[in-house]
C-alpha positions in Angstrom: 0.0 0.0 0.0 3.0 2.1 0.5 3.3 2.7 -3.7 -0.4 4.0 -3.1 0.2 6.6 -1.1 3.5 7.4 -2.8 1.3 7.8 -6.5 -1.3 10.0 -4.3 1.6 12.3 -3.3 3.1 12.7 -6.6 -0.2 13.7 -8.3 -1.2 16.3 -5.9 2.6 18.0 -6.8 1.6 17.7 -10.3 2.2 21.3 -12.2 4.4 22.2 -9.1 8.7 23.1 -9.8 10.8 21.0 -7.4 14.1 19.8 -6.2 15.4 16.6 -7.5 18.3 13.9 -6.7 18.7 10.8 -8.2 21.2 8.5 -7.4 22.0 7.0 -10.6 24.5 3.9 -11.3 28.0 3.8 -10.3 26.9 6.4 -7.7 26.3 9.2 -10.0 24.3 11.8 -8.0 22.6 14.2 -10.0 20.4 17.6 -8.5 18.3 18.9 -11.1 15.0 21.2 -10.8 11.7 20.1 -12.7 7.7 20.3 -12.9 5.9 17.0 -12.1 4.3 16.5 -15.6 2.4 13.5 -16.0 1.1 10.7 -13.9 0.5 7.6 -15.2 0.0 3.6 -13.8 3.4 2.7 -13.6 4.9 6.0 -14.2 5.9 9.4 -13.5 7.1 12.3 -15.8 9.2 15.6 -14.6 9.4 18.3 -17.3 13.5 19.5 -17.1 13.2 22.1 -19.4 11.7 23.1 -22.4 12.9 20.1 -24.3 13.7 17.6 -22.0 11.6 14.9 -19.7 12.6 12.6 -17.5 10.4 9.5 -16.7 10.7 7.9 -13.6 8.8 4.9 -11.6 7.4 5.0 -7.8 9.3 2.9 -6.7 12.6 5.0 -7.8 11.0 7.0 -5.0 10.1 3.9 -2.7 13.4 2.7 -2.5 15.2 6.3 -2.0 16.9 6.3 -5.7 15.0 9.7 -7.0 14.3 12.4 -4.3 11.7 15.0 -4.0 13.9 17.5 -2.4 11.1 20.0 -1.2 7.9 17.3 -0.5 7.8 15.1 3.0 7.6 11.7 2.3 8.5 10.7 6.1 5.0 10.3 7.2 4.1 7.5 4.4 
């Protein structure tokens, strides 16, 4: 139930800049800023820039490898 409540979070941010970090392989960190795009069953989208989207799946958040720098997810 904990990928519940983690969807319900990310789609009442949707449309809302934030602060990123994902801990990408070979521990790559990288910070970047985006707008929560899209919400769909599986997935998430975060609008970079103008041209660029990333994509990303709950459980990237679930398991602490993309952070929401700016949104409490303590009290899941």
């Amino acid at each position: 139930m904990m990928i519940e409540k983690i969807k319900n979070k990310v789609k009442n941010n949707v449309g809302i800049k934030h602060k990123f970090r994902f801990n990408g392989s070979r521990n790559q960190i990288e910070e970047f800023e985006g707008i929560i795009n899209n919400t769909y069953n599986a997935v998430f989208t975060i609008l970079v820039d103008e041209y660029s989207i990333k994509s990303f799946s709950y459980s990237d958040l679930l398991t602490k490898n993309l952070e929401i720098l700016d949104v409490d997810f303590s009290n899941l």
